[in-house]
C-alpha positions in Angstrom: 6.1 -18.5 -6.4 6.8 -21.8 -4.6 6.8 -20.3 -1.4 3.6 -18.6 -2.0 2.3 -21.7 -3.0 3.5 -23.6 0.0 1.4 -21.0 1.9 -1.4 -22.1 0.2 -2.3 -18.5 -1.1 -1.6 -19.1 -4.8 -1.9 -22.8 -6.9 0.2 -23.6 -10.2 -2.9 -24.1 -13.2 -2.3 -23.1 -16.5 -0.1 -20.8 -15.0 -0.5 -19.3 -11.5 -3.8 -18.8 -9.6 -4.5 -16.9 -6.7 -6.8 -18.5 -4.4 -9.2 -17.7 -1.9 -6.9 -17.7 1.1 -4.3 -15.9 -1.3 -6.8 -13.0 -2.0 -7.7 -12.7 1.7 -4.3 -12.1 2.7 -3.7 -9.6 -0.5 -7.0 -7.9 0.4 -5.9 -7.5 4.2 -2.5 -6.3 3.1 -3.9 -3.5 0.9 -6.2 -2.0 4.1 -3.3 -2.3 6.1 -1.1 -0.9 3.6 -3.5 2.3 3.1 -4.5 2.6 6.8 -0.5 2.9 8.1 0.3 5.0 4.9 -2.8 7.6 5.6 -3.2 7.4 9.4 0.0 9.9 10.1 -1.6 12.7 7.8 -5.5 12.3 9.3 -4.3 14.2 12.4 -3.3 17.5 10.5 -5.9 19.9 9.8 -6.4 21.2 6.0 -3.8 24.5 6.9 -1.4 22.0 7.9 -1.8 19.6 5.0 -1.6 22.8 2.5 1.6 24.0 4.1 3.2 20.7 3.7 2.2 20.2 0.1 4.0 23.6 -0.1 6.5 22.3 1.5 6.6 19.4 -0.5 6.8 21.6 -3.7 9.7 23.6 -2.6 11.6 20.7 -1.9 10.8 18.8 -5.0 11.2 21.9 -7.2 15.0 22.7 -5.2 15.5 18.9 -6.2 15.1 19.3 -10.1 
């Protein structure tokens, strides 16, 4: 927490408070976050995305 609040993204106040600058860089992270976690499967059509969910479920169900 000291770290985040030596980057001026979080202030100690009856606890810890997340401040403007803080939510801004939390907000940016979570687009980023979802844009580099979705962009890989946006280029597969819907046959491709069903045959790796099936794929998917084989190898989760030869897991168990």
């Amino acid at each position: 927490m000291e770290d985040l609040i030596g980057c001026g993204w979080v202030e100690e106040r009856e606890g810890y408070q997340i401040i403007a600058m803080g939510k801004v860089i939390r907000q940016t992270a979570e687009e980023l976050t979802d844009r580099y976690f979705f962009s890989p499967w946006s280029c597969l059509t819907q046959a491709e995305l069903e045959t790796l969910r099936d794929l998917l479920i084989r190898l989760r169900d030869g897991l168990s």
